[in-house]
N, CA, C and O atoms as a GROMACS GRO file, in nm:
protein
  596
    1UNK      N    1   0.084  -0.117   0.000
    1UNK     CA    2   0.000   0.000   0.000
    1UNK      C    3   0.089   0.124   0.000
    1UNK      O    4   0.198   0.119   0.057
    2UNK      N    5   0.045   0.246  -0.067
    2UNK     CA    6   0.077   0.361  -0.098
    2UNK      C    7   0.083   0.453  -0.029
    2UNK      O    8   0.017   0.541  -0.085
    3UNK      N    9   0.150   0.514   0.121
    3UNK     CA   10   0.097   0.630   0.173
    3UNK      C   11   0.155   0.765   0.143
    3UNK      O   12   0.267   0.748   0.094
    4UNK      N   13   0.123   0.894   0.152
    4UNK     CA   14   0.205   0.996   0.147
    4UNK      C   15   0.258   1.057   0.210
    4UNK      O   16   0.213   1.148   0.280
    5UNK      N   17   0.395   1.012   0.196
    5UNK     CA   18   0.488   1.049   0.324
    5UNK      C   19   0.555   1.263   0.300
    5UNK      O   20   0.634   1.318   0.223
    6UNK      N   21   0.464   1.313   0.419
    6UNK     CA   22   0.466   1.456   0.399
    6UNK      C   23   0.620   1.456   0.407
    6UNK      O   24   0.654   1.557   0.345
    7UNK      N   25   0.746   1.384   0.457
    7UNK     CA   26   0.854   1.418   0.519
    7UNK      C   27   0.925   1.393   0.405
    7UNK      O   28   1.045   1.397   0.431
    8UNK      N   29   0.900   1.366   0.269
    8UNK     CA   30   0.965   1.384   0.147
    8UNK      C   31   0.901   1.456   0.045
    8UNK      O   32   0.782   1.433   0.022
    9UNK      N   33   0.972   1.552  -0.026
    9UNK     CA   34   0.963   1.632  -0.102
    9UNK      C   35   1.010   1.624  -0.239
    9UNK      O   36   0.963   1.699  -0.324
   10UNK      N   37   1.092   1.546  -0.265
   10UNK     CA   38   1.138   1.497  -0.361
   10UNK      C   39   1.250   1.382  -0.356
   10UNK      O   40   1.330   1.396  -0.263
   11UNK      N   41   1.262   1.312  -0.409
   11UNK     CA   42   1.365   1.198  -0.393
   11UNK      C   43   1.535   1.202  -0.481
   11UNK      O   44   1.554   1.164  -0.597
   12UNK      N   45   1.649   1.262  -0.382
   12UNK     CA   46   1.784   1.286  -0.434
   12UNK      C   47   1.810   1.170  -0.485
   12UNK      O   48   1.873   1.104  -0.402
   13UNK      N   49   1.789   1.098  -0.603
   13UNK     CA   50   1.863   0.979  -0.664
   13UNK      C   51   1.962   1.058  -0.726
   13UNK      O   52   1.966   1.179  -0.748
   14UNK      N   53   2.064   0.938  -0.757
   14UNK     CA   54   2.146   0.966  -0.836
   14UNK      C   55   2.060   0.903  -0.956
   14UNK      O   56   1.943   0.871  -0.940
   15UNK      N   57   2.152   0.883  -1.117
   15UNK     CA   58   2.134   0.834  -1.195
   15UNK      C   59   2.144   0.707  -1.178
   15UNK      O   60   2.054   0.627  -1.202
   16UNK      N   61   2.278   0.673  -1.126
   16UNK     CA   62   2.293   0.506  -1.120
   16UNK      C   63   2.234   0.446  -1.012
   16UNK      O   64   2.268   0.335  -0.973
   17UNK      N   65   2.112   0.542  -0.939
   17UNK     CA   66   2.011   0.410  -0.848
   17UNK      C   67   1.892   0.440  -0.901
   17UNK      O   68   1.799   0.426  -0.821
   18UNK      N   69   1.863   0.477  -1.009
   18UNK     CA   70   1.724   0.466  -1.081
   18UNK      C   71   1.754   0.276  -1.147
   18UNK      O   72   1.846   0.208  -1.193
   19UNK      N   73   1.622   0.264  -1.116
   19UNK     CA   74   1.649   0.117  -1.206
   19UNK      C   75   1.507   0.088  -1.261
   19UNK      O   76   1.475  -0.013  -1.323
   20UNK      N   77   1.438   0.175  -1.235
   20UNK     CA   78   1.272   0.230  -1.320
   20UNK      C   79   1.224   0.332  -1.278
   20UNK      O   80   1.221   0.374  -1.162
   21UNK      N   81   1.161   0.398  -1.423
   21UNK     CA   82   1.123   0.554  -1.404
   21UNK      C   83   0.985   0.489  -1.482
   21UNK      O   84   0.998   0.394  -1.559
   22UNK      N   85   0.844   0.555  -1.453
   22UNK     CA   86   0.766   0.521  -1.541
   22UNK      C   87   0.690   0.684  -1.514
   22UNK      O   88   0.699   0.741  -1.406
   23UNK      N   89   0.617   0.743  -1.631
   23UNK     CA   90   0.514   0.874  -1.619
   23UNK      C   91   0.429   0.838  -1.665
   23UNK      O   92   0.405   0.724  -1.706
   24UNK      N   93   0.356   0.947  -1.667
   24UNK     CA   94   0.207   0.949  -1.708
   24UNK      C   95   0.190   1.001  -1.837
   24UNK      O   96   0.241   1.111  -1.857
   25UNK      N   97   0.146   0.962  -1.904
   25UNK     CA   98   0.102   1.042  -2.053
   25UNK      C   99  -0.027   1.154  -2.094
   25UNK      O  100  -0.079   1.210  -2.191
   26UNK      N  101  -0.038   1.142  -1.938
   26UNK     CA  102  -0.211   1.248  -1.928
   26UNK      C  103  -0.185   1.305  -1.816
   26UNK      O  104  -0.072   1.288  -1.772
   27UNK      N  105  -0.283   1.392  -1.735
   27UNK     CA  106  -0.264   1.506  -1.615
   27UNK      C  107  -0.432   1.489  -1.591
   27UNK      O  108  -0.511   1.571  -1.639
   28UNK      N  109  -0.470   1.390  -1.523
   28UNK     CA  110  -0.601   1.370  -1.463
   28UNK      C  111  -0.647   1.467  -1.345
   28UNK      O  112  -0.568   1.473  -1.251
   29UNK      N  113  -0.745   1.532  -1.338
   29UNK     CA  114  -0.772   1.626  -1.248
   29UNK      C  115  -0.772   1.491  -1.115
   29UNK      O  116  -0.835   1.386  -1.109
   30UNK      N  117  -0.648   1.569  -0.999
   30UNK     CA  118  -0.658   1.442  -0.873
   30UNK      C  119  -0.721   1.530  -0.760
   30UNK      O  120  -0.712   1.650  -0.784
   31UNK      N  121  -0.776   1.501  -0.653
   31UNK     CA  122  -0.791   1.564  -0.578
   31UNK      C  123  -0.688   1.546  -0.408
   31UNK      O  124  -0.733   1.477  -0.316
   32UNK      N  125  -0.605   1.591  -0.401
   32UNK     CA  126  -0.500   1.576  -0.235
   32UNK      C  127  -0.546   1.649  -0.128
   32UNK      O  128  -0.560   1.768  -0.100
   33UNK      N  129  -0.566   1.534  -0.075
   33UNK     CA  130  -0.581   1.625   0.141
   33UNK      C  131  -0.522   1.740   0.075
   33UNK      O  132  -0.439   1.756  -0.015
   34UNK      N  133  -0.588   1.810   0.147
   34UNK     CA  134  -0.509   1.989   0.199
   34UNK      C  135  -0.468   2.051   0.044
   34UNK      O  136  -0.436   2.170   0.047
   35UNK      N  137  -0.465   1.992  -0.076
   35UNK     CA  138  -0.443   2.093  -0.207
   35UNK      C  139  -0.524   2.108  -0.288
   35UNK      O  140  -0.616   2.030  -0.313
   36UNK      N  141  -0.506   2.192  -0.330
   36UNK     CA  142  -0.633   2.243  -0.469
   36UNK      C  143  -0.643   2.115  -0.567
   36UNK      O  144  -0.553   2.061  -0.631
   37UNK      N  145  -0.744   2.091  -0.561
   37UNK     CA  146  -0.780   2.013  -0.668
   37UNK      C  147  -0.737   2.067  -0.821
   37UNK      O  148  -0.742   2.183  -0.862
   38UNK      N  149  -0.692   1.944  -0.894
   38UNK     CA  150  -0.547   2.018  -1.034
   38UNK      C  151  -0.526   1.900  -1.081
   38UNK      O  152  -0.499   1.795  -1.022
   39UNK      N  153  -0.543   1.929  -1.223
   39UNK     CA  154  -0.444   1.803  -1.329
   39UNK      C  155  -0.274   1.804  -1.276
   39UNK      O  156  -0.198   1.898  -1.253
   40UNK      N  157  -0.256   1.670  -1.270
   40UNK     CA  158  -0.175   1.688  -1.187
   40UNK      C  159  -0.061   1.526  -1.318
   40UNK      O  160  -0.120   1.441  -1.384
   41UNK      N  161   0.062   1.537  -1.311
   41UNK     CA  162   0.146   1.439  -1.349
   41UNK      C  163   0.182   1.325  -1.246
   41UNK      O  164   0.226   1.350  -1.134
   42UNK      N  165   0.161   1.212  -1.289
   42UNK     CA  166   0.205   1.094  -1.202
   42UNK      C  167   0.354   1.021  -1.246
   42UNK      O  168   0.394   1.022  -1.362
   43UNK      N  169   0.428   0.957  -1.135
   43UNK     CA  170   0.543   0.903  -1.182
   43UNK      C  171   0.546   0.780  -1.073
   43UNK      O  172   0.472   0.767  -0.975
   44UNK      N  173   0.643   0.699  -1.113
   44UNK     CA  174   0.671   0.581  -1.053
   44UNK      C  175   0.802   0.539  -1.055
   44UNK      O  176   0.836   0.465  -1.147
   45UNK      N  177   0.910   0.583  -0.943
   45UNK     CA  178   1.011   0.548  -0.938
   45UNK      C  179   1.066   0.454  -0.839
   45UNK      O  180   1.029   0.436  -0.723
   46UNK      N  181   1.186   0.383  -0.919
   46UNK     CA  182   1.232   0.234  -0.822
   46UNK      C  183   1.377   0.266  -0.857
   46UNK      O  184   1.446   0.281  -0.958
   47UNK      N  185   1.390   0.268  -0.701
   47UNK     CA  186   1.579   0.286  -0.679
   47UNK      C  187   1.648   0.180  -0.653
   47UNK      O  188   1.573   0.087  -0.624
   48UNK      N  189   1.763   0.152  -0.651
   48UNK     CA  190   1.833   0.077  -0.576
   48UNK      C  191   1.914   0.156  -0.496
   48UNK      O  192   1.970   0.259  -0.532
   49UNK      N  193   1.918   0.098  -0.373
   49UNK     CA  194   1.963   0.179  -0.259
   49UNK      C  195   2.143   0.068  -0.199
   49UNK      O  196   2.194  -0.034  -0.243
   50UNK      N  197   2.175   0.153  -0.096
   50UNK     CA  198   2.373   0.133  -0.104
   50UNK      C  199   2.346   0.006  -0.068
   50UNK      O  200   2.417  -0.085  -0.110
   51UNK      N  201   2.206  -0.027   0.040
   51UNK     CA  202   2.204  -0.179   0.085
   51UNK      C  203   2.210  -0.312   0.031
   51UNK      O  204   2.246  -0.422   0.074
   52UNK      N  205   2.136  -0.243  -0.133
   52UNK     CA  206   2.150  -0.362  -0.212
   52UNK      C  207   1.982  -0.359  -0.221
   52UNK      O  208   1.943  -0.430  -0.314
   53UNK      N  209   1.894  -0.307  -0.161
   53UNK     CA  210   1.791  -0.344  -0.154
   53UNK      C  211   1.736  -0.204  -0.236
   53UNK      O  212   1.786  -0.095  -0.264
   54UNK      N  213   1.553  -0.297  -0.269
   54UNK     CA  214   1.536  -0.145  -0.351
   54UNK      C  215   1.416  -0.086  -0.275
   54UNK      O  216   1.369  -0.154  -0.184
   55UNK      N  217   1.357   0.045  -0.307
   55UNK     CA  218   1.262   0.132  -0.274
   55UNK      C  219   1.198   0.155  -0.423
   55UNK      O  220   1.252   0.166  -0.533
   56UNK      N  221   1.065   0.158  -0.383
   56UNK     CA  222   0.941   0.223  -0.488
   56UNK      C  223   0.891   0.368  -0.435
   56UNK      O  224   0.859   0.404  -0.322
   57UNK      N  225   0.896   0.426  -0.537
   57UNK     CA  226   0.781   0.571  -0.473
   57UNK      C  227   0.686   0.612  -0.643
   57UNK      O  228   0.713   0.621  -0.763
   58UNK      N  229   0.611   0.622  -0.586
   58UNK     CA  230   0.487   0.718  -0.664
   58UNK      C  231   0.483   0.871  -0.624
   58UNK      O  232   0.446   0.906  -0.512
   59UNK      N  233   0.516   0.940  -0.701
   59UNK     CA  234   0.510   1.096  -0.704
   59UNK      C  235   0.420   1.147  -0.763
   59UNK      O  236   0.415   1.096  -0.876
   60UNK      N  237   0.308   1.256  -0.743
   60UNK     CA  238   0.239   1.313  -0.816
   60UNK      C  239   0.276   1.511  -0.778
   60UNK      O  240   0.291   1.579  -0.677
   61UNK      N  241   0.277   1.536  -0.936
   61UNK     CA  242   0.359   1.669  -0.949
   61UNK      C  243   0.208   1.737  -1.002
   61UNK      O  244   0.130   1.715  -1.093
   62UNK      N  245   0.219   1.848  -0.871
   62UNK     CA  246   0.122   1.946  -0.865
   62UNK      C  247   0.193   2.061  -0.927
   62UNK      O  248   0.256   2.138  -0.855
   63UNK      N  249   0.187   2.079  -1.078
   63UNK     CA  250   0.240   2.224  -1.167
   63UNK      C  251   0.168   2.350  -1.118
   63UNK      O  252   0.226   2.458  -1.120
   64UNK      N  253   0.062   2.340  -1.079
   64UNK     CA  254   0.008   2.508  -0.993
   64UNK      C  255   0.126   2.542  -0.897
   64UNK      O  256   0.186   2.649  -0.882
   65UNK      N  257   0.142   2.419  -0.837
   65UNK     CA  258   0.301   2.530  -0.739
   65UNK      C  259   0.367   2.470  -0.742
   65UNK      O  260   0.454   2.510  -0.665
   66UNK      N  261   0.407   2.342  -0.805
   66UNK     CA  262   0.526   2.295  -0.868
   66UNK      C  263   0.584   2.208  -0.740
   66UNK      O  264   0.703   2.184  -0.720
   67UNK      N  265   0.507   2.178  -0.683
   67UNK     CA  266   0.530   2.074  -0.561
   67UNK      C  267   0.513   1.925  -0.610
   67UNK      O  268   0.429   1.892  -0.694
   68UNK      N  269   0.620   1.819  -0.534
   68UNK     CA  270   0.564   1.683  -0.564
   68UNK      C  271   0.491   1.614  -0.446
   68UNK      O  272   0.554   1.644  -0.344
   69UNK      N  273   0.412   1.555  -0.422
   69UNK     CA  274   0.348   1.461  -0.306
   69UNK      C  275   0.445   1.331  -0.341
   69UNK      O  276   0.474   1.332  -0.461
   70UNK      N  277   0.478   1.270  -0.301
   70UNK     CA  278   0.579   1.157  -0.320
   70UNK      C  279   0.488   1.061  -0.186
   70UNK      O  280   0.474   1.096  -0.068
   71UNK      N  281   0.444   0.949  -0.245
   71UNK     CA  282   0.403   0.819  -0.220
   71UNK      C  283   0.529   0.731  -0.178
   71UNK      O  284   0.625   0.739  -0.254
   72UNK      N  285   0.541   0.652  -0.070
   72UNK     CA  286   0.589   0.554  -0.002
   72UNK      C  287   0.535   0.456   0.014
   72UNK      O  288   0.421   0.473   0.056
   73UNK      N  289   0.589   0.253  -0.015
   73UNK     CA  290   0.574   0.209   0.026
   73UNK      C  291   0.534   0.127   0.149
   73UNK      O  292   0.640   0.085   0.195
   74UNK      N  293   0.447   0.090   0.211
   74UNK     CA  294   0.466   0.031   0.370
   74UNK      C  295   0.553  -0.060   0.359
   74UNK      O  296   0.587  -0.114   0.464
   75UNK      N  297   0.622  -0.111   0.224
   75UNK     CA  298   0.739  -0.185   0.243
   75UNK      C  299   0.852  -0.089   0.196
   75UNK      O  300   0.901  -0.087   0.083
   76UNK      N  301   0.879  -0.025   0.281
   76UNK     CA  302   0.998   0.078   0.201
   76UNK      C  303   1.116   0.001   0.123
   76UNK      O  304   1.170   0.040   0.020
   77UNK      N  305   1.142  -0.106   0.188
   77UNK     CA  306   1.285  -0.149   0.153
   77UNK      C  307   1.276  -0.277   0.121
   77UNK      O  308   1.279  -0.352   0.219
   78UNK      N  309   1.263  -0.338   0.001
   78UNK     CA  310   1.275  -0.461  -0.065
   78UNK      C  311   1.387  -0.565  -0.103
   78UNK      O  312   1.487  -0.514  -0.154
   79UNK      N  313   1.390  -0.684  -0.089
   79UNK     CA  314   1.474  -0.714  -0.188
   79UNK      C  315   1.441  -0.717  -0.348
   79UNK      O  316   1.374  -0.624  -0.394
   80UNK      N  317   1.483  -0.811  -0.427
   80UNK     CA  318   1.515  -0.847  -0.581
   80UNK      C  319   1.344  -0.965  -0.607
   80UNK      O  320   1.271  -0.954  -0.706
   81UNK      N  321   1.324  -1.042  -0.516
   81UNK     CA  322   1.233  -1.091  -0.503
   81UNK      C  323   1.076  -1.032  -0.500
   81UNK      O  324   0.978  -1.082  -0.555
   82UNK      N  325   1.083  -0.919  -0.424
   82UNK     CA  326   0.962  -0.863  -0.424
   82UNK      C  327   0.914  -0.741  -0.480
   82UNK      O  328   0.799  -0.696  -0.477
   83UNK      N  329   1.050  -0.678  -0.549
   83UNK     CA  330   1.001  -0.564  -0.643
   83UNK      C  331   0.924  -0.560  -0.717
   83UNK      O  332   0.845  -0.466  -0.708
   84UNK      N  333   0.909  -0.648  -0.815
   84UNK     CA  334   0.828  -0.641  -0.899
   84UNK      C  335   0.649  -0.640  -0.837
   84UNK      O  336   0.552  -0.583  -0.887
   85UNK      N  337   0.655  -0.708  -0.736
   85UNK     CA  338   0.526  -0.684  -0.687
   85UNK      C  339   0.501  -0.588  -0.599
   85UNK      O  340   0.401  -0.598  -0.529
   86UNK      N  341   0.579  -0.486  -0.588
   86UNK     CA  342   0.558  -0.375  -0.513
   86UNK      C  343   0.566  -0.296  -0.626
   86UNK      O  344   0.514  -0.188  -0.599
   87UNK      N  345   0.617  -0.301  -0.769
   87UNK     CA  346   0.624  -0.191  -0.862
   87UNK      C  347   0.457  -0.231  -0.914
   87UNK      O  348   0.364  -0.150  -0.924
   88UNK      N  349   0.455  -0.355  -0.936
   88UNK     CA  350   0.300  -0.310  -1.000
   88UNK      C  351   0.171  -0.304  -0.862
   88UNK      O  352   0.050  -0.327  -0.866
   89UNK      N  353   0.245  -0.271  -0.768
   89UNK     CA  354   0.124  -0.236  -0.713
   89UNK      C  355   0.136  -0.066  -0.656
   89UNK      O  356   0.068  -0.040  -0.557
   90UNK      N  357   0.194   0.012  -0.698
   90UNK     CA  358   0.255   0.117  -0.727
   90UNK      C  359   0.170   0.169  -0.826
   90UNK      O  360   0.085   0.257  -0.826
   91UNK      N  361   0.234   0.061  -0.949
   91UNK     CA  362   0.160   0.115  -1.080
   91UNK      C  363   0.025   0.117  -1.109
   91UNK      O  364  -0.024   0.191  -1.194
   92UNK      N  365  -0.063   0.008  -1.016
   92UNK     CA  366  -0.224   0.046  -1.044
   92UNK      C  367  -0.274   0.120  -0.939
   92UNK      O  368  -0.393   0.152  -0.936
   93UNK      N  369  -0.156   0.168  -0.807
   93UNK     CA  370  -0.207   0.284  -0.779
   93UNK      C  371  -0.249   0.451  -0.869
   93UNK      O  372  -0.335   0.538  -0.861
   94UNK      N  373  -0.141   0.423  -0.939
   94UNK     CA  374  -0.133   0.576  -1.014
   94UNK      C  375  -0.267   0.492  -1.117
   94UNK      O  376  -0.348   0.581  -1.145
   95UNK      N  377  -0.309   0.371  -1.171
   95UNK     CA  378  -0.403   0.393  -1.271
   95UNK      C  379  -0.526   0.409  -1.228
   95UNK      O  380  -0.625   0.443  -1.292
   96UNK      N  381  -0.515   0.378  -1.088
   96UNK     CA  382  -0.641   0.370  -1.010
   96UNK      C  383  -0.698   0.550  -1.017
   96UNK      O  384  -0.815   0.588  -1.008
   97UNK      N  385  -0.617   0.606  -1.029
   97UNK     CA  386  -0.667   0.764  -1.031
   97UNK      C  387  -0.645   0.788  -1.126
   97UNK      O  388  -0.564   0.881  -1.124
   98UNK      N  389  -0.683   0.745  -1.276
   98UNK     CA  390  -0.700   0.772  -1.378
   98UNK      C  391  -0.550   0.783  -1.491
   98UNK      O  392  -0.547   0.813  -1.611
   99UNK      N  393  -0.440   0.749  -1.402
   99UNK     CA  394  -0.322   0.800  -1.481
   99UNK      C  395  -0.293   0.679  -1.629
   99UNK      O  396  -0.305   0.556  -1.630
  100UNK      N  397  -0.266   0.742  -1.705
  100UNK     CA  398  -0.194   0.643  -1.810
  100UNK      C  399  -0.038   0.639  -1.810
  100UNK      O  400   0.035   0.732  -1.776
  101UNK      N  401   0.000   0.517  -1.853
  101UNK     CA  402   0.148   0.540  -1.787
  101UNK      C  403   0.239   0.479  -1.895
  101UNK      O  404   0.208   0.380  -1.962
  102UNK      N  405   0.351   0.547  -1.904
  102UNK     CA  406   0.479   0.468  -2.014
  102UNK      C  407   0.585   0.458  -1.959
  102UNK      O  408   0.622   0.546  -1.881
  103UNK      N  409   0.659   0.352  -1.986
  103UNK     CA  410   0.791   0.303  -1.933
  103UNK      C  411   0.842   0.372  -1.963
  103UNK      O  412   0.770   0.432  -2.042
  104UNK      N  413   0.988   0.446  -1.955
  104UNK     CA  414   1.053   0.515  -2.015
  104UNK      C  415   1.194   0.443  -1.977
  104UNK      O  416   1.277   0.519  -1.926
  105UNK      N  417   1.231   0.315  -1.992
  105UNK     CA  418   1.324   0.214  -1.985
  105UNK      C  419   1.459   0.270  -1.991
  105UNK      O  420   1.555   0.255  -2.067
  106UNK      N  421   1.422   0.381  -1.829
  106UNK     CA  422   1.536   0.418  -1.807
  106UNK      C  423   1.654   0.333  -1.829
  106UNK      O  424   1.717   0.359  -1.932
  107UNK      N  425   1.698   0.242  -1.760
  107UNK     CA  426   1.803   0.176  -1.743
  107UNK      C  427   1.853   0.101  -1.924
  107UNK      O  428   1.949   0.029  -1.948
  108UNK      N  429   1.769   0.141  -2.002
  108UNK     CA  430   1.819   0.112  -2.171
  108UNK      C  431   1.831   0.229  -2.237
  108UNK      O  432   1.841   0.216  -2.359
  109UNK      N  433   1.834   0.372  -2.183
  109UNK     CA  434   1.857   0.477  -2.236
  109UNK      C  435   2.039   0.556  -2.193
  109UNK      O  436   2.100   0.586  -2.090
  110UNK      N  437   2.060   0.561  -2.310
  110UNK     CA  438   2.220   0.606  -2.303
  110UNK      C  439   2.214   0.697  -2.215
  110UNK      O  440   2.112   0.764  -2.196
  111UNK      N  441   2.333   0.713  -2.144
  111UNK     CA  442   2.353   0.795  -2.061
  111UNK      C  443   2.341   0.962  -2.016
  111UNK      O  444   2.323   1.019  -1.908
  112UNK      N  445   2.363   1.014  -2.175
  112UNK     CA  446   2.326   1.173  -2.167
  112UNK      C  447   2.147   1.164  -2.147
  112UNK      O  448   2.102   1.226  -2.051
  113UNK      N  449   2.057   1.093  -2.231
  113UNK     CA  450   1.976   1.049  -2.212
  113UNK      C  451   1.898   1.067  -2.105
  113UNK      O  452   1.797   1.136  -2.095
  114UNK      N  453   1.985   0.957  -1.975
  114UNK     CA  454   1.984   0.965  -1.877
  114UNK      C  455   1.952   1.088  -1.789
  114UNK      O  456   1.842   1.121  -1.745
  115UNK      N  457   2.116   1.175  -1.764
  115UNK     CA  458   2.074   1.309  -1.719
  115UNK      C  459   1.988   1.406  -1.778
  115UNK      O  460   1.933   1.499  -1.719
  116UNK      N  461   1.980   1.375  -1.906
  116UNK     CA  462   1.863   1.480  -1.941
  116UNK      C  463   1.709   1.412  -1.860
  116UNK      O  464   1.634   1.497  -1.811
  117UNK      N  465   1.681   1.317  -1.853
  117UNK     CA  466   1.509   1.326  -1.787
  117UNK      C  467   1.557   1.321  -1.723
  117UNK      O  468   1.621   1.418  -1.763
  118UNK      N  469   1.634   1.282  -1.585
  118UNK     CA  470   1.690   1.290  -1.427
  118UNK      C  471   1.653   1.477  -1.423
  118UNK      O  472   1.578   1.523  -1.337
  119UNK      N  473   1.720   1.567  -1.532
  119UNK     CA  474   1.680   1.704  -1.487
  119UNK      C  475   1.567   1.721  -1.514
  119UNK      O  476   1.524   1.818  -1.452
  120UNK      N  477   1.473   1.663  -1.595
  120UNK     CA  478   1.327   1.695  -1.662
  120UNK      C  479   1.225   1.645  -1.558
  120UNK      O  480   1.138   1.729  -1.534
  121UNK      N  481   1.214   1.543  -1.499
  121UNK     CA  482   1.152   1.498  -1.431
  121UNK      C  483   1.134   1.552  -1.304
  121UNK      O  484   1.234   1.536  -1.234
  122UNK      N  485   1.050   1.605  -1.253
  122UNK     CA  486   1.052   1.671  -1.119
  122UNK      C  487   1.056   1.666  -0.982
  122UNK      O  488   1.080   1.741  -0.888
  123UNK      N  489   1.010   1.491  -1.014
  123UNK     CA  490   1.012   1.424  -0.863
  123UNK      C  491   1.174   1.418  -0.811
  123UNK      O  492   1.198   1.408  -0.691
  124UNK      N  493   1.272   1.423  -0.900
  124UNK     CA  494   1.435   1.457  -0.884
  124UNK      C  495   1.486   1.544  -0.774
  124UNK      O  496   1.585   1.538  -0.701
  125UNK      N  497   1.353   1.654  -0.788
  125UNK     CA  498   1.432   1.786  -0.782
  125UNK      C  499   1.335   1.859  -0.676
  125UNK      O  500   1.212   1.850  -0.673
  126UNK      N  501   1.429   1.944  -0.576
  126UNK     CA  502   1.334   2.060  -0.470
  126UNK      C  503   1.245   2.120  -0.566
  126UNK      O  504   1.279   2.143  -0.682
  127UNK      N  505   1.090   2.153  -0.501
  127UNK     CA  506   0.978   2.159  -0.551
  127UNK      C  507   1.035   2.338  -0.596
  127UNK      O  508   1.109   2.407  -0.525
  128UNK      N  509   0.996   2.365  -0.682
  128UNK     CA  510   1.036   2.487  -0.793
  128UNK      C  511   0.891   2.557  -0.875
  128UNK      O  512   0.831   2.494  -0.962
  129UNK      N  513   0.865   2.644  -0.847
  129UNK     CA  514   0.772   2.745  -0.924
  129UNK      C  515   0.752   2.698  -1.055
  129UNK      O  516   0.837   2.688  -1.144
  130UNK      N  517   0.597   2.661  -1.060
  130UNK     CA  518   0.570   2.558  -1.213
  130UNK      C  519   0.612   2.705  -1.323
  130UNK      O  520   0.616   2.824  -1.296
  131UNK      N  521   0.630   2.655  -1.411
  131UNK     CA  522   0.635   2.719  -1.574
  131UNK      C  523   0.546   2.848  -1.574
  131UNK      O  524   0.450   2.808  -1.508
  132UNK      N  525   0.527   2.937  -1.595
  132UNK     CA  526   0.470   3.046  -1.629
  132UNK      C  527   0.337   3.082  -1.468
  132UNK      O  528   0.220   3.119  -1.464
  133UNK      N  529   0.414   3.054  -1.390
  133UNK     CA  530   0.354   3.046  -1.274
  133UNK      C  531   0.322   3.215  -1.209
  133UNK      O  532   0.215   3.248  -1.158
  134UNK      N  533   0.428   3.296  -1.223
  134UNK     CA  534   0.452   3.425  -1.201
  134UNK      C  535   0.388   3.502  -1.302
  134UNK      O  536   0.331   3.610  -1.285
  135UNK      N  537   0.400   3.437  -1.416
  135UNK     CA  538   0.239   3.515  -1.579
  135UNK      C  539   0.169   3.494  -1.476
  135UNK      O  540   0.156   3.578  -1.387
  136UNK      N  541   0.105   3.358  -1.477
  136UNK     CA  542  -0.029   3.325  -1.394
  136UNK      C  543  -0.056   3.416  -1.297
  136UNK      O  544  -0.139   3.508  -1.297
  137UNK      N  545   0.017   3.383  -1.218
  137UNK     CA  546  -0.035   3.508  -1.085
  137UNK      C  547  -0.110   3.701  -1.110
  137UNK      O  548  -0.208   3.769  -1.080
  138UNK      N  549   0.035   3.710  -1.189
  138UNK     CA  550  -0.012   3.838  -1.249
  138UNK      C  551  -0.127   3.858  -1.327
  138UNK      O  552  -0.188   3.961  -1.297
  139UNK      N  553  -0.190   3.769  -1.448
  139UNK     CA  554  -0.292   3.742  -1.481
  139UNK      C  555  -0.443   3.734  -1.403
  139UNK      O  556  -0.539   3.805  -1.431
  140UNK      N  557  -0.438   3.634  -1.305
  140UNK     CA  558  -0.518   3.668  -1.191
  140UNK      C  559  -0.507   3.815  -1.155
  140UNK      O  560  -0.616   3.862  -1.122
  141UNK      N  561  -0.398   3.907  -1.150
  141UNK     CA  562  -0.459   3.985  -0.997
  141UNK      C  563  -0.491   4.098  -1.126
  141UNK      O  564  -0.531   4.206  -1.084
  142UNK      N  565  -0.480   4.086  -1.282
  142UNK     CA  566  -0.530   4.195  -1.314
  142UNK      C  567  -0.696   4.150  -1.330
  142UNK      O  568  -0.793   4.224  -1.314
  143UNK      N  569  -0.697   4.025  -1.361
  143UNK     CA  570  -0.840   3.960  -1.406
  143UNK      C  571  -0.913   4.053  -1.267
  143UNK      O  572  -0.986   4.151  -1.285
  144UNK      N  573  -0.879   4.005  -1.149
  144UNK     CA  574  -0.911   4.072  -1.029
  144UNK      C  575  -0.949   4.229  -1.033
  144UNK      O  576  -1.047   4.289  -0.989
  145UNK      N  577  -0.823   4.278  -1.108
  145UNK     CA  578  -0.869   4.439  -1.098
  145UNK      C  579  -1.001   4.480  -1.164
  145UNK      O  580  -1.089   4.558  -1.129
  146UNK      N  581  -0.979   4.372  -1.311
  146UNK     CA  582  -1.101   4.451  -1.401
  146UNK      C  583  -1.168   4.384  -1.341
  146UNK      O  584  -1.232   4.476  -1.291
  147UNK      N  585  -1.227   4.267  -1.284
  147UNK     CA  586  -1.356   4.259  -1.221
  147UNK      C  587  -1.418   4.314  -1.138
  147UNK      O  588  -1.538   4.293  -1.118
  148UNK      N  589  -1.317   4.430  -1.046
  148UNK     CA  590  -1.354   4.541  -0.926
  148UNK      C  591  -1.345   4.650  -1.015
  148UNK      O  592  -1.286   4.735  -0.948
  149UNK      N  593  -1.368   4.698  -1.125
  149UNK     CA  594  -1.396   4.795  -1.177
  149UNK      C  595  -1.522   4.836  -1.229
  149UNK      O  596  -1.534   4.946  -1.284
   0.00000   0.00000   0.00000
């Protein structure tokens, strides 16, 4: 099972402990405790960690403020044996809320490859002001003005 662990914000992998990256190919309106309801991006990442053992997380990237919710296993820490059944039960979490999803077979993509979605992908990275977020705002507060006029 899937919970959302508030005490991560994004997950520091390196490149060489990704050993599956999967996204979403759609932005399903989700609804999260405590956030605005928002089309939102889903991901599904599986590390290998120094122990030898691996971790699953499900991230969903809220682009209104550019935050990720990052999903945790109740089995945080796996061996080789049980990943796969903790990745697909990961993965029909995210379909269970409507997400569609594509492999993106990290671990068969050349290496520049590599760092390029490691920077693209957001669940990587401290949560950062979505894309035209600061238009947006400004947009609102004039929409705001002319409607008090």
């Amino acid at each position: 099972m899937f919970e959302p662990d508030q005490a991560i914000r994004y997950i520091p992998a390196s490149r060489e402990q990704v050993v599956a990256l999967v996204e979403s190919i759609n932005q399903p309106q989700v609804s999260i405790p405590g956030k605005e309801p928002q089309a939102v991006q889903g991901f599904l990442c599986g590390l290998r960690n120094q122990n030898g053992s691996f971790s699953i997380f499900v991230s969903l990237y809220l682009p209104k403020t550019g935050e990720n919710v990052v999903y945790a296993s109740d089995r945080r820490e796996v061996g080789m044996e049980e990943y796969r059944d903790v990745e697909i039960e990961g993965l029909h979490f995210l379909e269970s809320m409507g997400f569609m999803l594509d492999n993106l077979n990290f671990r068969n993509l050349a290496e520049p490859q590599q760092v390029e979605t490691l920077k693209r992908v957001p669940v990587f990275h401290e949560p950062r002001p979505a894309e035209g977020a600061a238009d947006l705002k400004q947009a609102e507060r004039i929409a705001r003005l002319l409607a008090s006029v």
